[in-house]
N, C-alpha and C positions, 0 to 999 in steps of 0.2 A: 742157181740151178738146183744144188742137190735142196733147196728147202722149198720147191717146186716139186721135186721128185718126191721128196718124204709126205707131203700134205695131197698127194694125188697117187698115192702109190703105184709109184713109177716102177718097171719092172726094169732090175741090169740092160738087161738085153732088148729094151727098147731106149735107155740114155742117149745113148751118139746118136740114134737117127734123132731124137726131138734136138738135140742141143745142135744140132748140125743146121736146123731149120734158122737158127738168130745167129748166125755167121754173116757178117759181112763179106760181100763180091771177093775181097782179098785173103779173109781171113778163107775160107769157102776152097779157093784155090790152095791154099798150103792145106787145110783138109784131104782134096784127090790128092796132093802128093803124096800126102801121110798113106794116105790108101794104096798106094800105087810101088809103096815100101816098106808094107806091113802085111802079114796074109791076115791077120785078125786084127779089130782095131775093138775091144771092150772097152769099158766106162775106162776103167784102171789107164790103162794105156792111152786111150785119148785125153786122159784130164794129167796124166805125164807128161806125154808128148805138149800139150796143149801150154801148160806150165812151162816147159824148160823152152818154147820159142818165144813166145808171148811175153815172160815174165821179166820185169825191167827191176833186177836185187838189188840196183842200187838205190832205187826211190822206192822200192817195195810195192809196186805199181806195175800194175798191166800194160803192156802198149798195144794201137788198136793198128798199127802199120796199115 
């Protein structure tokens, strides 16, 4: 994503809404909850959040739940 963002200059504060749009139905759902437990959700924050659920340190691998 971010070498999406850099070759189209992406603006901060338009990130979450494009990267929101290639969420799967599941992944999508823990997005509103993110929302629904955050009062601001910027790039920083969702690509935090997005990592510390997501991310599987033992195989160093994404999981797609």
């Amino acid at each position: 994503m971010e070498q999406f963002f850099n070759l189209n200059n992406v603006k901060n504060t338009q990130k979450v809404c494009i990267a929101t749009l290639y969420l799967e139905p599941n992944q999508f759902v823990w997005y509103q909850w993110l929302c629904s437990h955050k009062q601001i959700i910027t790039w920083a924050i969702f690509m935090e959040e997005l990592t510390t659920h997501y991310e599987d340190t033992k195989n160093n691998t994404f999981l797609a739940n």
